[in-house]
C-alpha positions in Angstrom: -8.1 -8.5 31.6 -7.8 -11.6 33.8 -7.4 -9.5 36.8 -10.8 -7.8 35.8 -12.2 -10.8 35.3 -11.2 -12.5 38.6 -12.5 -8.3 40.3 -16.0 -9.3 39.1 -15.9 -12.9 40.2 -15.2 -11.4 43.5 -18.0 -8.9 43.3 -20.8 -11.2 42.0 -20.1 -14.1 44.8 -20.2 -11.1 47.5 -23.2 -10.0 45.5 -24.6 -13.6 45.9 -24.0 -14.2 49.8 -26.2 -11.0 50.2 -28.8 -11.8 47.8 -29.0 -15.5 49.3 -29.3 -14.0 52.9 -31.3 -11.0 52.2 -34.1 -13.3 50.0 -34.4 -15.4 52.9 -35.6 -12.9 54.6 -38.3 -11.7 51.8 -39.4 -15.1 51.3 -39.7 -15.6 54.7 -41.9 -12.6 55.0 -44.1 -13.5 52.1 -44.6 -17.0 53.4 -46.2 -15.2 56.6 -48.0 -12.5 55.0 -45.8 -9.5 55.4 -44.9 -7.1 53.1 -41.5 -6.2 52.0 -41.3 -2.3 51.0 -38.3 -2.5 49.5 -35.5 -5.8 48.8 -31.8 -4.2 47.6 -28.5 -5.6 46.8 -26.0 -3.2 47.7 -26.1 -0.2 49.3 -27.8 3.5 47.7 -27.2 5.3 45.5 -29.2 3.5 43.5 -28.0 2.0 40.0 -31.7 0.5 39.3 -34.7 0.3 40.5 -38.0 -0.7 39.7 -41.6 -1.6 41.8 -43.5 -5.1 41.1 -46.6 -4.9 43.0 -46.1 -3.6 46.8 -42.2 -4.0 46.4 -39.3 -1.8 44.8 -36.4 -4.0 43.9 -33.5 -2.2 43.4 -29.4 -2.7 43.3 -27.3 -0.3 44.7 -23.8 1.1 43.8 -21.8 -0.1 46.9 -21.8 -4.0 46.6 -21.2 -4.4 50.1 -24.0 -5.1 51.5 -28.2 -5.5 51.3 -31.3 -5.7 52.9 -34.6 -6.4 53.0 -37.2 -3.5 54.6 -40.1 -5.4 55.7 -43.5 -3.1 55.7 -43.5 -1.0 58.7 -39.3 -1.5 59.3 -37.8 -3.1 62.3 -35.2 -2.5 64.5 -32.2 -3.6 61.6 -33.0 -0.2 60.2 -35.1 2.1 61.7 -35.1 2.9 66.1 -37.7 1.6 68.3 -39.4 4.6 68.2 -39.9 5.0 64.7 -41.3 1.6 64.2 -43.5 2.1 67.3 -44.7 5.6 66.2 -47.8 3.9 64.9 -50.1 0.9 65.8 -49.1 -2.3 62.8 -51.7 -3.2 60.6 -52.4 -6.2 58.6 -49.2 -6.8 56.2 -46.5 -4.8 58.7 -43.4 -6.4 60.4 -45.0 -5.7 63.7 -48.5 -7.0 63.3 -47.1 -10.4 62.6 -46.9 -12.7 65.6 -43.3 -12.7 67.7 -42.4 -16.3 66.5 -43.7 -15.6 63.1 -41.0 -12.8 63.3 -38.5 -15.5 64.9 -38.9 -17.4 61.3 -38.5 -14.1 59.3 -34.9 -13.4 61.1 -33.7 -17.0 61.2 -34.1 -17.1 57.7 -31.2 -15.0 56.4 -28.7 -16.8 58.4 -29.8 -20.2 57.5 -30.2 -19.5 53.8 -26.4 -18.4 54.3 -25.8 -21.8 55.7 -27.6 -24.0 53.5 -25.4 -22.3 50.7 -22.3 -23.7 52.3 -23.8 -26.7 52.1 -24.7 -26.4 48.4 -21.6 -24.8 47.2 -19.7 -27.7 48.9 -21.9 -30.2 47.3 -21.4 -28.4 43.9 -17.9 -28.5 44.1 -17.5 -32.4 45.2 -20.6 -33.7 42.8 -19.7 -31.3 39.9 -16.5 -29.3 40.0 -14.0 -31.8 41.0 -11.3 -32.2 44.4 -7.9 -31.3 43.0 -6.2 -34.6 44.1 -2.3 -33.9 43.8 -0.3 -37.1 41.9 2.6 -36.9 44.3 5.6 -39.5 43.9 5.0 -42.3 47.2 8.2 -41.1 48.4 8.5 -39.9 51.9 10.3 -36.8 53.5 10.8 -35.9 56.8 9.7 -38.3 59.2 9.0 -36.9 62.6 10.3 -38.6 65.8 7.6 -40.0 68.0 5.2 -40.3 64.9 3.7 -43.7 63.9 5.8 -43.5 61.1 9.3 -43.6 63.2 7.9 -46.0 65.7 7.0 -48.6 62.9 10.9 -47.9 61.6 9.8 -45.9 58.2 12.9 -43.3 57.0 12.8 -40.6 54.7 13.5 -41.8 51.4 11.2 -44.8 51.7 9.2 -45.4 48.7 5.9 -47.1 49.1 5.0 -49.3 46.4 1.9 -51.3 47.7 -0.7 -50.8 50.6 -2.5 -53.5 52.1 -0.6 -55.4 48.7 -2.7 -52.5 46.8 -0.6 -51.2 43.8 0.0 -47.4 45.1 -1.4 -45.3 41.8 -1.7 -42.0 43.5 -0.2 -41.5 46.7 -2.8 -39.0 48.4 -6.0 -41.3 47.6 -4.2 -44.8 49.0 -3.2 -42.7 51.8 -6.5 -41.5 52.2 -8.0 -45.2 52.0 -5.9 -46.7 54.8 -6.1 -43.9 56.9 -10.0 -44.1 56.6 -10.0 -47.5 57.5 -8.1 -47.6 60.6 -9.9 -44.5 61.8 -13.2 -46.6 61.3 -11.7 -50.3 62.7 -9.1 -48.9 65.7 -6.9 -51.8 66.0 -6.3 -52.7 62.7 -3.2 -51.9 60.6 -1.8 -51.9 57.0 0.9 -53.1 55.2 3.1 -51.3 53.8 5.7 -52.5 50.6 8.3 -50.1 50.3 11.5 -49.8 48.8 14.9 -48.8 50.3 18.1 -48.8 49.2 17.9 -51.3 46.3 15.4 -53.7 48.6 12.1 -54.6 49.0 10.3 -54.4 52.3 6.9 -55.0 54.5 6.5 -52.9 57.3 3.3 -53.2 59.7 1.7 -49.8 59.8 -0.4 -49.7 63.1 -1.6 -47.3 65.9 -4.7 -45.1 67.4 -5.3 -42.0 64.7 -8.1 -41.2 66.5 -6.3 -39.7 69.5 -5.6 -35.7 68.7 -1.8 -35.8 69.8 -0.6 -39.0 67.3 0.9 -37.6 64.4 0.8 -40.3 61.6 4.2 -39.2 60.4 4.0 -40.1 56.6 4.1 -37.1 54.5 5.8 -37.0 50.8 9.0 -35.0 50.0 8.6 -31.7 49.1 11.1 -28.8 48.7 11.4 -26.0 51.6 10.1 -23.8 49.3 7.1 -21.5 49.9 3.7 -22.4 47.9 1.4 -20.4 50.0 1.5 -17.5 52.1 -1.8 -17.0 53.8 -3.2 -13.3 54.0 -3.4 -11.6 57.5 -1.1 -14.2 59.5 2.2 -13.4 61.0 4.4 -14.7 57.6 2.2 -12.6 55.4 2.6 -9.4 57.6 6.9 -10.5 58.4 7.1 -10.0 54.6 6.6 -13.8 53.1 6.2 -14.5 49.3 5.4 -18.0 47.9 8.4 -18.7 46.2 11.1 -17.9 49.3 13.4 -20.8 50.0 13.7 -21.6 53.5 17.6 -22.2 54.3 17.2 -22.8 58.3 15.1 -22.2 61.1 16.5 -21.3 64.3 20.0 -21.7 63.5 19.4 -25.0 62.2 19.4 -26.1 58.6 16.4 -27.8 56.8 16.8 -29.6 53.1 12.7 -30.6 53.0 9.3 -29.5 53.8 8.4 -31.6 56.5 11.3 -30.5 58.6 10.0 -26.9 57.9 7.1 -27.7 59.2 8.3 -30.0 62.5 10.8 -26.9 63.2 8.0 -24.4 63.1 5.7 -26.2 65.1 8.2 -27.3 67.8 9.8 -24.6 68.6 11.0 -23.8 71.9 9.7 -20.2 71.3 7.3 -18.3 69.0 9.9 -16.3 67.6 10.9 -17.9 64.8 14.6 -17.1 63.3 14.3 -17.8 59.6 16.8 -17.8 57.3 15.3 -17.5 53.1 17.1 -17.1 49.9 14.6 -15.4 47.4 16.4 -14.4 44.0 19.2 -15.7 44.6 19.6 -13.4 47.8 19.7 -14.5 51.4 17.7 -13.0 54.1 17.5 -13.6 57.6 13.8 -12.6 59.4 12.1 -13.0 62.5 8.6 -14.5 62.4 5.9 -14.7 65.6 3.8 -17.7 65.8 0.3 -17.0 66.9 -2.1 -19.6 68.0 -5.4 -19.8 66.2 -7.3 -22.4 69.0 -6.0 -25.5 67.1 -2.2 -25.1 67.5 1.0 -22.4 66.6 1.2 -21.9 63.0 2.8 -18.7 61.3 0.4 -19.6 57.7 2.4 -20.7 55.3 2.1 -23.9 52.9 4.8 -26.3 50.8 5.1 -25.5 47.0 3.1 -28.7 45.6 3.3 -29.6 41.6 -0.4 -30.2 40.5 0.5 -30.8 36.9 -0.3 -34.1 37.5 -2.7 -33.7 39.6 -6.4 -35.6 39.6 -9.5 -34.0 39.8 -12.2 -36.3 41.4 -15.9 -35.6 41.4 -18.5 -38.4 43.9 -21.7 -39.9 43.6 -24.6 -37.9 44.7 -24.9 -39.9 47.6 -21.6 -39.3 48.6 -21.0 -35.7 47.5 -24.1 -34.9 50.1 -22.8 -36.8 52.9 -19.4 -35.2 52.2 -21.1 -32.1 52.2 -23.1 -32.2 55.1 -19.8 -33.2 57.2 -17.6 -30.5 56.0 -20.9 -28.0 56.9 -21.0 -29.1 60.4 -17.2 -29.6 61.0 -16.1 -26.2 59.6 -19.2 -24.4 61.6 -18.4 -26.0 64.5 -15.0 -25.0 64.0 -16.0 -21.6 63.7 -18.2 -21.4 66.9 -15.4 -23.1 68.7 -12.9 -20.0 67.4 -15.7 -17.6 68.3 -15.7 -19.0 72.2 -11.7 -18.5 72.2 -11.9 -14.9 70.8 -14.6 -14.3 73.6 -12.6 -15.9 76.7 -9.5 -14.4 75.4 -7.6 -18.0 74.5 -6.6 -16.8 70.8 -5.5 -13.4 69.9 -8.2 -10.7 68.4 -6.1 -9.1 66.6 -4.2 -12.5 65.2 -7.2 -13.9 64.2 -10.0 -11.3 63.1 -10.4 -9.6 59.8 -12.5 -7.3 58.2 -14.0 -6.8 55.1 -10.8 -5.8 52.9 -9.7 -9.3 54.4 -12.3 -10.9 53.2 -12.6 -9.3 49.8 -8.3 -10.2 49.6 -8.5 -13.8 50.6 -11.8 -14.0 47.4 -9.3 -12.1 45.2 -6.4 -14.6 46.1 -8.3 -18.0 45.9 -10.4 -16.4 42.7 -6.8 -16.3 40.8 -6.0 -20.0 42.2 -9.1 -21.6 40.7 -12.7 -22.6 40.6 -12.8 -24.9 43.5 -11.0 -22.7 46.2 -12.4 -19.8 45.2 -15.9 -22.1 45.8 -14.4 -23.5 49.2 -13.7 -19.7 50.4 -17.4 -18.7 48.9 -18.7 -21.0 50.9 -16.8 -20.7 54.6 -17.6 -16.8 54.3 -21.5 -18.1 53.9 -20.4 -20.1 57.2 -19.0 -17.0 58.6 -22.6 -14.9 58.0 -24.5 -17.4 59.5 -22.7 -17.3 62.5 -21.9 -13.8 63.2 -25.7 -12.4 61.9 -27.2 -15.0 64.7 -25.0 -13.5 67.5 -27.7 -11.8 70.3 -26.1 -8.4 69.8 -28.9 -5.6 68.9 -29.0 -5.0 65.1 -28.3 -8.1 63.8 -30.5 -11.2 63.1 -29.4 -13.2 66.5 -30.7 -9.6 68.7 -33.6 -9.3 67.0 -34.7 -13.5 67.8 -33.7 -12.4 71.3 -36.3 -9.4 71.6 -38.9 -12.0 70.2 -38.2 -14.5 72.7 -38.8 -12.0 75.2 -42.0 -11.0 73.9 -43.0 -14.2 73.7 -42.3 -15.0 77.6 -44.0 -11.9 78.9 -46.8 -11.6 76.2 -45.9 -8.0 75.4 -42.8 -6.0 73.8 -40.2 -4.8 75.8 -40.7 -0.5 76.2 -39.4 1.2 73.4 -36.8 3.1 75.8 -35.2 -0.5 76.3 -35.4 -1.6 73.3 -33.7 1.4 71.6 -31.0 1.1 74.5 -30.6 -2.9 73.2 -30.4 -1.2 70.1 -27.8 1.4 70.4 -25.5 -1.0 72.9 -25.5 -3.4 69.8 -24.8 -1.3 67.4 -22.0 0.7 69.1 -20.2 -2.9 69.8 -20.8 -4.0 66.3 -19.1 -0.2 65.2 -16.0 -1.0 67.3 -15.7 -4.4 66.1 -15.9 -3.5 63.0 -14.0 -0.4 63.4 -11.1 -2.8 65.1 -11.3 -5.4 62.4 -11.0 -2.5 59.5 -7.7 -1.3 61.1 -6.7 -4.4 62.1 -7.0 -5.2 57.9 -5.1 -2.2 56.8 -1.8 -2.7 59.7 -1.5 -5.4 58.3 -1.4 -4.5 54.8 0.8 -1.6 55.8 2.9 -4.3 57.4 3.1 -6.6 54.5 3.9 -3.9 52.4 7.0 -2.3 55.0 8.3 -5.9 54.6 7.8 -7.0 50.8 11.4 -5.5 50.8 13.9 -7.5 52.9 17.0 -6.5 53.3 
């Protein structure tokens, strides 16, 4: 039952994403007096339907989808030369003025993205940060960090910060880092025990600059928490749970050498040795590179039974909000130029709409505020790809305006149905592509679940 349960979570936030997207679209059009024929959430068959005034609202059985048929149709749904087979009149898509139209497609997108910024907000203001209670006791510290160049080994136990009582590790962490990102120069001090005696260390350096590593992480096992979907672990046969024995020939007893041996290494194929039930196995795993570094997607197993959950002020929960929004969709642009000059992998680093329907079913069993998080970076992930210029979605359509709007007439139907047709056999392939892209690498995962 708690599978079913978490199957129509799934469905009803898909479901959402759609309707939010597809009603900025019908609002948009009522705002500037055109008529919608027909709003739907999914795709027909129909399950329901009824009219209210010039509009039939309906759901359809194939919750994968929606849309919004404005009076007259445009070019999402009908050809060019259906939609110019008659001149507009007052209420149709075409008789409203090219920027008017402009508004009516921006609108989906940016309904998408001012969900992001809602759900985020939510989940700070209302649901609660998981904030994990771990013991201020550190692992693996790496050479060349801030941490080894101030003299901290693993094993130290930090008991003050700034002569701060350390209550929960991750938050007074979290405090000092914050303030010498926001004062460069200044540094902590740290109180830490080792070997039966107390000591104060300086903590100092620039953790603005991308290549410093600040080096103080807390112990944790080598033992798998997380195993991403679609990245190379998941697909070399990975489970949460696998203990990771060595890497490269070279033994590991902690997390954070994991970690600094993955990251490292002289190669991207990485020799791992695992024990899972009690059984050793010895795989090969090849890192990819997803335009921020080499990773191979998997995560330390962390003990939250302790753990804190933290809600903001409203103040702070919007600011929070409003800088995760424009972080992660610049992040997301910034991928989208890599995948387009060729700097990350396409087929490393796109998925389809299994994928995306996995990673809700995966963060839906983990709990309400990842399964929020992922809700919300797929609403990121509309936004973007529905205001790309390509023919049949929201961006191509803006793009035809804009043209219309520079000459003061349409483009000919012949070259807008070409627009058309390029657009939507790119979009096909991409899709296609990112379809079989999903199911290799299920097929994969499921060749390796197995390891002998």
């Amino acid at each position: 039952m708690e599978n079913i349960g978490w199957i129509l979570e799934v469905l009803l936030a898909f479901s959402f994403m759609i309707a939010i997207h597809e009603g900025g679209h019908f609002l948009a059009c009522r705002l500037l007096g055109v008529e919608v024929e027909e709003f739907c959430i999914g795709f027909p068959p129909r399950i329901v339907s009824r009219k209210w005034g010039k509009t039939l609202y309906s759901i359809g059985s194939i919750p994968l989808g929606g849309f919004c048929k404005p009076q007259g149709g445009d070019l999402s749904g009908q050809t060019a030369e259906e939609i110019n087979a008659k001149a507009p009149v007052p209420g149709d898509f075409l008789f409203a003025s090219w920027w008017k139209r402009v508004i009516i497609f921006l609108a989906g997108p940016w309904m998408n993205y001012f969900s992001a910024l809602f759900i985020a907000f939510f989940v700070l203001f209302i649901v609660g940060e998981k904030i994990p209670n771990e013991k201020p006791i550190l692992g693996f510290v790496p050479p060349n960090s801030l941490a080894a160049q101030v003299g901290l080994q693993a094993g130290d136990e930090i008991t003050r910060i700034n002569n701060n009582p350390v209550t929960n590790f991750s938050l007074a962490l979290e405090d000092m880092f914050k303030g010498m990102m926001q004062n460069p120069g200044k540094s902590a001090l740290l109180t830490l025990k080792r070997g039966g005696q107390i000591k104060e260390v300086e903590y100092k350096g620039d953790l603005k600059k991308p290549e410093v590593d600040a080096g103080i992480y807390s112990y944790h096992p080598p033992i798998l928490g997380v195993v991403h979907l679609m990245t190379p672990a998941r697909k070399a046969g990975l489970k949460p749970g696998d203990k990771v024995l060595a890497i490269n020939g070279k033994n590991v007893s902690e997390w954070g050498e994991v970690s600094y041996a993955i990251h490292n290494a002289a190669s991207d194929d990485i020799q791992l040795e695992i024990e899972r039930d009690g059984v050793t196995h010895q795989l090969t795993v090849r890192r990819s590179y997803n335009g921020i570094g080499k990773y191979i997607g998997v995560g330390p197993q962390v003990d939250d039974k302790d753990a804190l959950t933290q809600t903001h002020s409203f103040n702070e929960s919007l600011s929070l909000a409003w800088g995760w929004t424009g972080k992660a969709s610049l992040g997301m642009l910034d991928g989208l130029g890599k995948l387009v000059t060729g700097k990350i992998s396409l087929q490393q680093n796109i998925g389809g709409p299994i994928s995306i329907l996995r990673m809700m079913y995966q963060t839906a069993s983990s709990g309400l505020e990842d399964f929020l998080k992922t809700v919300a970076m797929i609403s990121l992930m509309l936004w973007m790809m529905n205001l790309l210029p390509l023919g049949i979605v929201d961006g191509g359509q803006i793009v035809l305006c804009f043209i219309e709007g520079i000459k003061r007439q349409p483009l000919s139907v012949k070259i807008q149905d070409a627009y058309q047709k390029a657009g939507l056999v790119l979009v096909g392939c991409l899709m296609l592509f990112a379809v079989f892209n999903d199911i290799w690498g299920w097929v994969l995962e499921k060749m390796n679940n197995q390891l002998h």
